[in-house]
C-alpha positions in Angstrom: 12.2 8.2 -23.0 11.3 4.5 -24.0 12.8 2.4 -20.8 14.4 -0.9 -21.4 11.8 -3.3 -19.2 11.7 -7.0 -18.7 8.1 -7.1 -19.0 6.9 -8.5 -22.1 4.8 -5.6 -23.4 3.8 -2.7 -22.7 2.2 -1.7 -19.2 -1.5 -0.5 -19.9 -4.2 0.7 -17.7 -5.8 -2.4 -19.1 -3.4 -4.6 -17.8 -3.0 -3.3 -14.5 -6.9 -3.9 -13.7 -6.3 -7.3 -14.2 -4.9 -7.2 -10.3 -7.6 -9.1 -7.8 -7.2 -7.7 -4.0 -7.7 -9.9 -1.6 -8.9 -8.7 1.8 -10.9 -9.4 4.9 -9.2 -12.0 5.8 -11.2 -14.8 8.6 -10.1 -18.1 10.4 -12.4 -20.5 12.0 -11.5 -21.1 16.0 -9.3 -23.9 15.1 -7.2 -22.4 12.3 -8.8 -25.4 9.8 -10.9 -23.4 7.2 -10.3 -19.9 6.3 -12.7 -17.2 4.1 -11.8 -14.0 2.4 -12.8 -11.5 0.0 -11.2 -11.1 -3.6 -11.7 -7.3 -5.3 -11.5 -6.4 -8.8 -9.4 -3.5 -9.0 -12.2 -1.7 -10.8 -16.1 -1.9 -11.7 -18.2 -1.7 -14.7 -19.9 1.7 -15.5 -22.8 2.3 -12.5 -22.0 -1.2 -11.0 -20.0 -1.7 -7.3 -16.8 -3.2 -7.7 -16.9 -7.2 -7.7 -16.2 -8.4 -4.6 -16.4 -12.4 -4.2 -16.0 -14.5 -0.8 -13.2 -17.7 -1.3 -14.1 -20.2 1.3 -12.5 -23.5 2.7 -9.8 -25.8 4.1 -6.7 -24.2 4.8 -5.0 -27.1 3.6 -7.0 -28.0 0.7 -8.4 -25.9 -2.6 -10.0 -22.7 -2.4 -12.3 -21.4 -4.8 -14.1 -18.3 -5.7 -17.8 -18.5 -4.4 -20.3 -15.9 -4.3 -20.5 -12.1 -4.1 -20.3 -11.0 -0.3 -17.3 -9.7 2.4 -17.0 -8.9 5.9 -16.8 -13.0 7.0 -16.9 -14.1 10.1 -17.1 -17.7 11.3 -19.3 -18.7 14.1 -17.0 -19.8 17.4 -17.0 -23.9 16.5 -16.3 -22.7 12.8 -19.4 -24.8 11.1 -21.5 -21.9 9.9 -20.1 -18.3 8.2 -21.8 -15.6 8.4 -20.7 -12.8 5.8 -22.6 -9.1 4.0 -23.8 -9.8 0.7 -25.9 -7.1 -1.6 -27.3 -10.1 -4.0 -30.7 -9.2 -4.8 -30.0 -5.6 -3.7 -27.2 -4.2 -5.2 -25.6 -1.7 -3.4 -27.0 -2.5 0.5 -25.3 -5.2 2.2 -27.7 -7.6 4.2 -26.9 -10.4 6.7 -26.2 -13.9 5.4 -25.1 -17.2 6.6 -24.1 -20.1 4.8 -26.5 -20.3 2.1 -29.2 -17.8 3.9 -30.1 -14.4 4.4 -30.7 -14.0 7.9 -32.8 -11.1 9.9 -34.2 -7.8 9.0 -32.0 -5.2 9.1 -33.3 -1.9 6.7 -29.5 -0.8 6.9 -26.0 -2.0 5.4 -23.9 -4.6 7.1 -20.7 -3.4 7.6 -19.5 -5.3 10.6 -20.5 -9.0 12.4 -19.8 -10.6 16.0 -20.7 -14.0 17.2 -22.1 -14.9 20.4 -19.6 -16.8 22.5 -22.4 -19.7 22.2 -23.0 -19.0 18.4 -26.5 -18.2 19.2 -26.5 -14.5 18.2 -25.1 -12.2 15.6 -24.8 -8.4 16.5 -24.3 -6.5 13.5 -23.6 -3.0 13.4 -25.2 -1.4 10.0 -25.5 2.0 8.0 -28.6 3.5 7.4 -28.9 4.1 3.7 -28.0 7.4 2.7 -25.4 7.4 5.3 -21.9 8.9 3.9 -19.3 6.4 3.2 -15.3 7.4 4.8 -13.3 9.0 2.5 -11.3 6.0 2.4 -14.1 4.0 1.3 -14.9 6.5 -2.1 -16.5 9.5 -0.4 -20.1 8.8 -1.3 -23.1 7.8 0.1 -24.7 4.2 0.6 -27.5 4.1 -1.7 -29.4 1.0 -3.3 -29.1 0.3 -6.5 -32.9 1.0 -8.3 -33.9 3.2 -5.3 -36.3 6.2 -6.4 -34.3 9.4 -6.7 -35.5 12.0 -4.1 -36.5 14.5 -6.1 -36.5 17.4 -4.9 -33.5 16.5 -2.7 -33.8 17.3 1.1 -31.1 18.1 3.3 -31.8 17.9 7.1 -29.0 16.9 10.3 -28.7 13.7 11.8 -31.0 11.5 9.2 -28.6 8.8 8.5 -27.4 6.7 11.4 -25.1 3.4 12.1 -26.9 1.2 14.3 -26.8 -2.0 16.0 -28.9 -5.2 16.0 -29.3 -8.2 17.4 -29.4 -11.5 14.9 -31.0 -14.9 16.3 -28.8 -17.5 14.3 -31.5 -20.1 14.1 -34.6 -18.2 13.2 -33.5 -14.4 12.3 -35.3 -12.7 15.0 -33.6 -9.2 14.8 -33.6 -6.5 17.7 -32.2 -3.2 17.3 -30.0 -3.1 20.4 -29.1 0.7 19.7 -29.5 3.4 23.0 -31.5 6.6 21.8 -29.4 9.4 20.2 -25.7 7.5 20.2 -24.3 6.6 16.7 -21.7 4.1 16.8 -18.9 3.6 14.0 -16.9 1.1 15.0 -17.7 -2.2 17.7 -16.3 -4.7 19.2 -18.2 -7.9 21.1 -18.2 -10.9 23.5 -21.2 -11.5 24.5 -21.7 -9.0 26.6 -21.6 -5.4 26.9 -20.3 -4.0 23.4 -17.6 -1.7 23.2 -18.0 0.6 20.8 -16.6 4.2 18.8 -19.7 6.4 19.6 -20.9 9.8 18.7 -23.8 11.7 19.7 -25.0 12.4 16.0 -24.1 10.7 12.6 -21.9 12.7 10.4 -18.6 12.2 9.6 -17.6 15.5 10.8 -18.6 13.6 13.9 -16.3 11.0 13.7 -13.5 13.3 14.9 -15.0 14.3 18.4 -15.6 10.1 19.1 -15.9 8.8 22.7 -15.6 5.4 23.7 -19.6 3.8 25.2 -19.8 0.4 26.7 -23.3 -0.5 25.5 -25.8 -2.9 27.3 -27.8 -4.2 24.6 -30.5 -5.7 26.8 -30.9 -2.3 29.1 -30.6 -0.1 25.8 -28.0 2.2 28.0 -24.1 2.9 27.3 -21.6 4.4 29.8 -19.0 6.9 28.5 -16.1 5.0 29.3 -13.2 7.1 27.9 -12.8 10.5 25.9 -10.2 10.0 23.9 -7.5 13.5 23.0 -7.8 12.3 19.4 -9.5 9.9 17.6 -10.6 5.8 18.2 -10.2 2.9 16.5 -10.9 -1.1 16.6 -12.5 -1.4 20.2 -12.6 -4.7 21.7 -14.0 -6.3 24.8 -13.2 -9.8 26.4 -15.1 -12.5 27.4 -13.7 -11.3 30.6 -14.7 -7.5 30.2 -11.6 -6.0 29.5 -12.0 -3.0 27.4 -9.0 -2.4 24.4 -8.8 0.4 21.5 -6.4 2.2 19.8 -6.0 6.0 20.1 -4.0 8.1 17.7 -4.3 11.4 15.7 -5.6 11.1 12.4 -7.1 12.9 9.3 -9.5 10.1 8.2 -12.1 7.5 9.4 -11.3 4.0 9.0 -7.6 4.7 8.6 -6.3 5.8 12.5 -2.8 4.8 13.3 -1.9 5.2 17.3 -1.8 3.7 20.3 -2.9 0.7 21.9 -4.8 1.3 25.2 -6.3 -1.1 27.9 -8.6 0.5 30.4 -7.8 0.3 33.9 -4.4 0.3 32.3 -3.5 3.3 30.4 -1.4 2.6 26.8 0.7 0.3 25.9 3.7 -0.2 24.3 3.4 3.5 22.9 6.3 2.6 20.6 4.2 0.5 18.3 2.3 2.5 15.6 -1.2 0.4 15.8 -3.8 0.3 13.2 -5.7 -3.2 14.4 -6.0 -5.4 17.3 -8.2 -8.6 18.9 -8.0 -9.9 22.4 -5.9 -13.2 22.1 -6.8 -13.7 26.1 -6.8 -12.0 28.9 -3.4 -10.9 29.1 -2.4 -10.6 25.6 -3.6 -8.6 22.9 -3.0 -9.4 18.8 -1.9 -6.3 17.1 -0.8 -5.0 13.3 0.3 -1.7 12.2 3.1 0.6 10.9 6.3 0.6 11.0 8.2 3.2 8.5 7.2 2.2 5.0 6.6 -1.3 6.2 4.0 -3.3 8.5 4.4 -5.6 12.1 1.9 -7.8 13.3 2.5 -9.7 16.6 1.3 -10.9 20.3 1.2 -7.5 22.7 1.1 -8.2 26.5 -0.1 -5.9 29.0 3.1 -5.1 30.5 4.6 -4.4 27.1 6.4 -7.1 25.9 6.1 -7.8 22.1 6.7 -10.8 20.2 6.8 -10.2 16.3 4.9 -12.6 14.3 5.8 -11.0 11.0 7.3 -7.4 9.7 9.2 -6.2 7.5 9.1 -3.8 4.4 5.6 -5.4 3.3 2.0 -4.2 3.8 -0.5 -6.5 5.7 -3.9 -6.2 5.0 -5.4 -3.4 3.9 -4.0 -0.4 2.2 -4.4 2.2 4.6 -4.8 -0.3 7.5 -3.0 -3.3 8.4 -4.4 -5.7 10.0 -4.2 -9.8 10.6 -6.6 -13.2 11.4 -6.1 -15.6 14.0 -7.2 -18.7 15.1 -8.5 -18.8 18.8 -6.0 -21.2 19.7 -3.2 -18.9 18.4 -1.9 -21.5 16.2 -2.6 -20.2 12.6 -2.3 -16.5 11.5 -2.8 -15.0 7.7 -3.5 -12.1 6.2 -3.5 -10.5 2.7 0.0 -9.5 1.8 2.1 -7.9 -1.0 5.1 -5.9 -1.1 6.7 -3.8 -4.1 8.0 -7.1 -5.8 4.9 -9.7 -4.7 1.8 -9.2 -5.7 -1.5 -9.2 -3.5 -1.9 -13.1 -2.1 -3.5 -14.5 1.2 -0.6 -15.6 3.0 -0.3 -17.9 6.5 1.6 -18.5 9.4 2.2 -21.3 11.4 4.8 -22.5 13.4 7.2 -19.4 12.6 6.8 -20.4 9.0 4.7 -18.0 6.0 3.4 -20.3 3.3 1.4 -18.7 0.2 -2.2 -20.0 -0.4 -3.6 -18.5 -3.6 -2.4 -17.7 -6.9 -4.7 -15.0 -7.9 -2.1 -13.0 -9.6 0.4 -15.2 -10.4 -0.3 -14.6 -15.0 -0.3 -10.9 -14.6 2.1 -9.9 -11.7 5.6 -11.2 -14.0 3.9 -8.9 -16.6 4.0 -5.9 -13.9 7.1 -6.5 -13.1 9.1 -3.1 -14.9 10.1 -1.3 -11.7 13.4 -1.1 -9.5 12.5 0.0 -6.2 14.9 1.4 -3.5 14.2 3.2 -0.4 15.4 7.2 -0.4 16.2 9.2 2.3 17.2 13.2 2.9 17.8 15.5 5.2 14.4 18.8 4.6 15.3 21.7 5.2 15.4 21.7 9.2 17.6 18.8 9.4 14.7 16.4 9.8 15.3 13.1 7.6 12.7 12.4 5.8 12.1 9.0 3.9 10.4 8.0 0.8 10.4 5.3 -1.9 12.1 5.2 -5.1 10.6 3.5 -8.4 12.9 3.5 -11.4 12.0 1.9 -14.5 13.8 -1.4 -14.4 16.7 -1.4 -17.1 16.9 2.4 -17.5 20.4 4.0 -18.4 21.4 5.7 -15.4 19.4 9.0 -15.0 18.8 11.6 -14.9 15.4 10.6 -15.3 12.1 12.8 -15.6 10.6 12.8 -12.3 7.0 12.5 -10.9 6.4 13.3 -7.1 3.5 11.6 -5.9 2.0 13.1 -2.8 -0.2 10.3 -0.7 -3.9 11.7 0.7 -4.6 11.7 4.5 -2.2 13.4 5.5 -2.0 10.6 8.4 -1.2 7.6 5.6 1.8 6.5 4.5 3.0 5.0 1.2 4.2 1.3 1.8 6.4 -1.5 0.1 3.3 -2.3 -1.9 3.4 -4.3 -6.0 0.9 -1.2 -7.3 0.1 1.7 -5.5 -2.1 4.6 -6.8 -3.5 1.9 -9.3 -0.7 0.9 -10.5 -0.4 4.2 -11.7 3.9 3.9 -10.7 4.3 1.2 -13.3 2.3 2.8 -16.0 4.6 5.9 -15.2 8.0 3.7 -15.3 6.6 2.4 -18.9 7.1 5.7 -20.3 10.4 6.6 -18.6 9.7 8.3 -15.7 10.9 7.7 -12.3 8.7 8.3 -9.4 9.2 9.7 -5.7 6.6 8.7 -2.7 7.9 11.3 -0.3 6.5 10.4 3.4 6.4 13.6 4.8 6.3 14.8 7.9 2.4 14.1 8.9 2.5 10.7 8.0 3.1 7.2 9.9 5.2 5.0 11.1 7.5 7.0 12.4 5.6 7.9 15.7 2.9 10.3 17.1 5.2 13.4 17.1 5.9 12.9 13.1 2.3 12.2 12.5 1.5 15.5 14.3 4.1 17.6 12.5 2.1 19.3 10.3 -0.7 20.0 12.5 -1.5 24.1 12.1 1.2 23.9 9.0 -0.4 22.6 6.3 1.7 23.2 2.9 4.6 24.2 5.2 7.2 21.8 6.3 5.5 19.1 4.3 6.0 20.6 0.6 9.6 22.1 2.3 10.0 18.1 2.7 9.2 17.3 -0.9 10.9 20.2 -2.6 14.2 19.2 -0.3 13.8 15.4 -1.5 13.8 16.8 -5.4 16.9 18.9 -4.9 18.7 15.5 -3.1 17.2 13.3 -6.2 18.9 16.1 -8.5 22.1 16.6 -6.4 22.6 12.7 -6.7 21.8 12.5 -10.8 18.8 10.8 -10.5 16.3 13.7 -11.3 16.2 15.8 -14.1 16.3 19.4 -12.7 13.8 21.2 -15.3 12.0 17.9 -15.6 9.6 17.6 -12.7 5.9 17.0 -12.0 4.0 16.9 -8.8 0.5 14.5 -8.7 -1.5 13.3 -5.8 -5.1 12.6 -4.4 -7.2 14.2 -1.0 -4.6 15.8 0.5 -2.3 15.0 -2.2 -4.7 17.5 -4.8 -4.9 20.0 -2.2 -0.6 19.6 -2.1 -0.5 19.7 -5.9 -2.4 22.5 -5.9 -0.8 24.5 -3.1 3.2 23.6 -4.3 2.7 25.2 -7.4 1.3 28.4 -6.4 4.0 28.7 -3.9 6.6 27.8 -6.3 7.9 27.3 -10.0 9.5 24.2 -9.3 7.6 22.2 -11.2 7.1 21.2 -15.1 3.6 19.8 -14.7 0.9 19.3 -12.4 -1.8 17.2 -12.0 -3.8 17.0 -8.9 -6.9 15.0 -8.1 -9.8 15.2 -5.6 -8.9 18.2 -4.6 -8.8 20.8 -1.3 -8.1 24.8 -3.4 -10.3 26.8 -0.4 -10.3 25.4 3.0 -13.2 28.8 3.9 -15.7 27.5 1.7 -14.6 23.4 2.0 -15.6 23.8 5.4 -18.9 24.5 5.0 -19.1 21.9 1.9 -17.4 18.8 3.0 -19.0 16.5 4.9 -15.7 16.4 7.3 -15.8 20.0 8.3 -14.0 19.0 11.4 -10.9 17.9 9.8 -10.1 21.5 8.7 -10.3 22.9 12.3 -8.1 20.2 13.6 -5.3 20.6 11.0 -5.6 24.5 10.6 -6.0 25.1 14.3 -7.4 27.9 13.4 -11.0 29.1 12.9 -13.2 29.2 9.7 -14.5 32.5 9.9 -11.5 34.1 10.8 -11.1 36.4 7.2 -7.1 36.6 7.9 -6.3 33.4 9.6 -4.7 30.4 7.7 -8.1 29.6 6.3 -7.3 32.0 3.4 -3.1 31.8 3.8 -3.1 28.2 3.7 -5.6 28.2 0.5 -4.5 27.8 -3.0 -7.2 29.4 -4.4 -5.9 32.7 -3.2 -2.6 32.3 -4.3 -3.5 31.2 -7.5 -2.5 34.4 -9.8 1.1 33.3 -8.9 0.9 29.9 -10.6 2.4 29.4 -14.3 2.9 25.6 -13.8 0.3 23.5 -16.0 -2.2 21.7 -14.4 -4.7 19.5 -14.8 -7.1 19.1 -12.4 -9.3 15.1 -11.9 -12.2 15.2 -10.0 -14.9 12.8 -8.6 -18.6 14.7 -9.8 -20.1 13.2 -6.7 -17.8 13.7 -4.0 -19.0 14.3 -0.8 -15.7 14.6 1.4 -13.6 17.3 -1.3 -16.8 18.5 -3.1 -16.4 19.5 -7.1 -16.6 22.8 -6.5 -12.8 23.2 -5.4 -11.9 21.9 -8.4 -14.1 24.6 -10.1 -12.8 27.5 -8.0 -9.4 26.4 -8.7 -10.0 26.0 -12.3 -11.4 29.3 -13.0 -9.2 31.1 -10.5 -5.9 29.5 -13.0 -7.9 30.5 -16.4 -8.0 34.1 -15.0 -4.2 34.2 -14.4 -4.0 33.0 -17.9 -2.3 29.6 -16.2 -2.9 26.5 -18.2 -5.1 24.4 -17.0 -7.9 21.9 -17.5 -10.4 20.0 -15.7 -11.8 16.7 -15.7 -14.9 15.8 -14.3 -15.8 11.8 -13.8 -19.9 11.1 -13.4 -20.9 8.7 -10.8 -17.3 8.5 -9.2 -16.7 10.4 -5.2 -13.4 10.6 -3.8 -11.5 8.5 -6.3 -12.6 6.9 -9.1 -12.9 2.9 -10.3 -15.2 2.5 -13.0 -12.8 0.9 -16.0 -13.4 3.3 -18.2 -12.8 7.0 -15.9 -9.5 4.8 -14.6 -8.6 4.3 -18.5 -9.5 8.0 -19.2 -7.5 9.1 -16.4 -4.0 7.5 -17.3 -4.2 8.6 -21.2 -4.9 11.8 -20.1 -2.0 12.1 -17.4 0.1 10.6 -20.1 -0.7 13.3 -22.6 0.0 16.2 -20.2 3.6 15.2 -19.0 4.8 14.3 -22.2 3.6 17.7 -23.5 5.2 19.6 -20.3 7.9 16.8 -19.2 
């Protein structure tokens, strides 16, 4: 199956760690100096992956300085104040400039300046608190803690609270009212607007209502009870109250609607993910759009003007977002699309210049894919898009095909250089094309496609996938008895679920997986999320609890699988890949199971990510 590539070299797992992510992207007020954090795209065995902040001019050279993220410059742009964990790995404190600053027993995960740059408000994590699912599934923990032994399990433990920094001499309040746990904030100075629950878990997450909190009184008001779920609240210096409201399967990762209070939504058309008050009238925002990303100026009668889009991602993987100066003037943002690797980009004037090189050896080297975009019509006439990677210089197919499912559902696969860890180029390097079906669930297309699968989970979705194989056949691209099926989160529980319902497929290999949604409920630590998919309830024997659950349909499955799993998982928990596994062995299926140490809902340590691509290697040639 050797593919003719252009790449010098093969394409190894080693070779694809050697990607930096930049993220977290900050501007100072007048657009002049500009901070962000670089990633390693993997971490050393019991370590956190490397994260280092780049600070300076805009206009000048930036270099790599030391380990911290989430910066934030104060409003006249002298001083930055930014999380760091150095001299306790694992729990991010306050810092700025040169300085830890305050006493905060929790981990920083957000920052707000004063108007005046007097005061920080931080909102921070108890440790022990669980991370999102998006974030690795685990829990926050300091590195050299004492183990609780024995471990004690008790409600509402962990919180995410909020204090109040003094810039000049690190007086720290906690600013939190009694019993409300807040997840997301936004500040001007004021009253903060913040995501709020009424205990910490993140099963909690999904029943979020939106508090305006007076820090001095210690009091919030309920200011708006959302349908769904919240994301990115903001306030003005003029108190007007923004967020985004969508439906959506995972913290951190909400794609919607942009809504002002005393206003209602906005410009429902635009699939949101992030916003910031540019004044009072006009509102930055970034978000989906198909497979691609928009970012632009939103006014509160509508009207959008488009700073940048196209078939790109912006910002985060799961959740675009941009940085702008105060003035408006200067815009950037990390940025990559299938054929550009991750780089901090900006705007100005209408104009996108580059301003780092920090893949610029290995991305030519990555460079052994042929990417088109692939539509169908599923099986009820609904068009369904995906992308297409073909291993550049191939003969014309038909290829082996591997279907990756994305997680969420409520993600999307983008126009990104390496997604699944680069996993699509290691694929194309031994011949195989690869299919990112967007199914119905997912964004970018709307709030009625995202909500498709809702109460039909493994129904119209995998009908959307198996449809997009028979088109990918029909038009000689796809090898018909040549198919696997592969996929994380919800893509496990898919991989799982497709081949108990069907023989379609040569191979399977699903990671972090969802094989019993009766006994995940009571496992997970996001046992809402089942009830708001399944509509249905949990202790209902004959509901779609157990008719939705791959684990009971597992005597049909003769596929092959091989089953990844995180050992500390906290959001799919180990044992569905164990019930899944043994349920397979007793149909006489064959299967294995791999079990990573130390890793939750995904792993990253260089060696599990090595492991994992020799071993998914091994099974399709075998099968494929």
């Amino acid at each position: 199956m050797g593919a003719t590539v252009t790449t010098a070299g093969r394409v190894t797992p080693e070779l694809v760690m050697e990607l930096r992510r930049p993220n977290e992207v900050a501007l100072s007020g007048d657009g002049s100096r500009i901070a962000f954090a670089v990633s390693a795209s993997f971490r050393e065995q019991g370590k956190p992956i490397e994260t280092r902040l780049w600070v300076g001019d805009v206009d000048g050279e930036l270099q790599p300085g030391e380990a911290g993220s989430v910066p934030r410059f104060s409003p006249d742009g002298t001083r930055l104040a930014f999380g760091s964990d150095r001299g306790h790995e694992g729990r991010l404190s306050l810092w700025v400039d040169d300085s830890e600053l305050g006493a905060i027993p929790g981990s920083v995960e957000s920052i707000y300046w004063s108007p005046d740059g007097s005061h920080l408000l931080v909102l921070a994590a108890d440790l022990g608190a669980d991370r999102a699912s998006a974030d690795s599934g685990t829990k926050i923990e300091e590195a050299g803690a004492e183990a609780q032994d024995p471990k004690v399990f008790r409600p509402a433990l962990f919180w995410r609270q909020l204090w109040l920094v003094d810039a000049a001499t690190g007086e720290t309040r906690h600013v939190t009212p009694d019993g409300v746990n807040v997840f997301e904030v936004g500040w001007a100075g004021g009253k903060a607007a913040a995501v709020c629950t009424d205990e910490p878990s993140e099963s909690a997450w999904y029943d979020a209502w939106l508090g305006l909190i007076d820090l001095d009184a210690l009091t919030v008001e309920r200011a708006h009870t959302p349908r769904w779920q919240l994301q990115a609240p903001r306030i003005s210096p003029g108190g007007q109250v923004a967020f985004i409201e969508g439906f959506s399967s995972d913290r951190g990762t909400l794609t919607g609607t942009v809504h002002v209070l005393g206003h209602g939504p906005i410009a429902p058309e635009l699939d949101a993910t992030w916003i910031e008050f540019a004044d009072e009238d006009t509102i930055w925002v970034a978000g989906w759009r198909g497979a691609g990303t928009f970012a632009g100026r939103l006014s509160l009668d509508g009207s959008y003007e488009e700073l940048a889009g196209g078939d790109l991602t912006l910002g985060r993987r799961y959740s675009p977002a941009l940085a702008v100066s105060a003035d408006g003037t200067r815009a950037a943002a990390a940025y990559e699309s299938a054929d550009e690797a991750p780089e901090v980009v900006l705007w100005e004037n209408g104009e996108r210049r580059t301003l780092t090189s920090l893949n610029a050896e290995v991305a030519p080297r990555l460079g052994n894919l042929d990417w088109r975009a692939y539509r169908w019509s599923s099986f009820d006439g609904l068009e369904i898009e995906g992308l297409l990677a073909l291993p550049r210089g191939a003969a014309n197919g038909p290829l082996p095909l591997v279907v990756l499912v994305h997680g969420g559902p409520t993600a999307t696969w983008s126009w990104a250089f390496a997604p699944e860890y680069g996993l699509v180029q290691l694929l194309a390097d031994e011949g195989y094309a690869a299919l990112l079906p967007n199914v119905r669930g997912s964004v970018g297309r709307g709030s009625e496609f995202a909500e498709a699968n809702l109460g039909d989970m493994g129904g119209g979705d995998l009908q959307d996938i198996l449809t997009g194989i028979d088109a990918l056949v029909r038009d000689g691209i796809a090898d018909d008895r040549r198919v696997a099926i592969t996929g994380g989160s919800y893509g496990g529980f898919m991989a799982c679920w497709a081949v108990t319902q069907t023989d379609r497929f040569a191979a399977s290999l699903p990671m972090a997986v969802v094989t019993d949604w009766v006994s995940f409920h009571s496992t997970t630590n996001i046992g809402q999320f089942d009830r708001l998919y399944l509509q249905a309830d949990p202790y209902d024997a004959q509901s779609d609890y157990t008719r939705r659950s791959p684990v009971y349909h597992a005597h049909k499955s003769r596929t092959p699988t091989l089953i990844f799993h995180g050992e500390d998982d906290l959001c799919t928990p180990l044992s569905q890949a164990v019930e899944f596994y043994n349920a397979l062995v007793a149909a006489g299926c064959e299967t294995e199971l791999v079990v990573y140490p130390r890793e939750g809902h995904g792993w990253t340590e260089r060696g599990h990510q090595i492991d994992s691509w020799n071993r998914t290697r091994d099974w399709l040639a075998r099968h494929m």
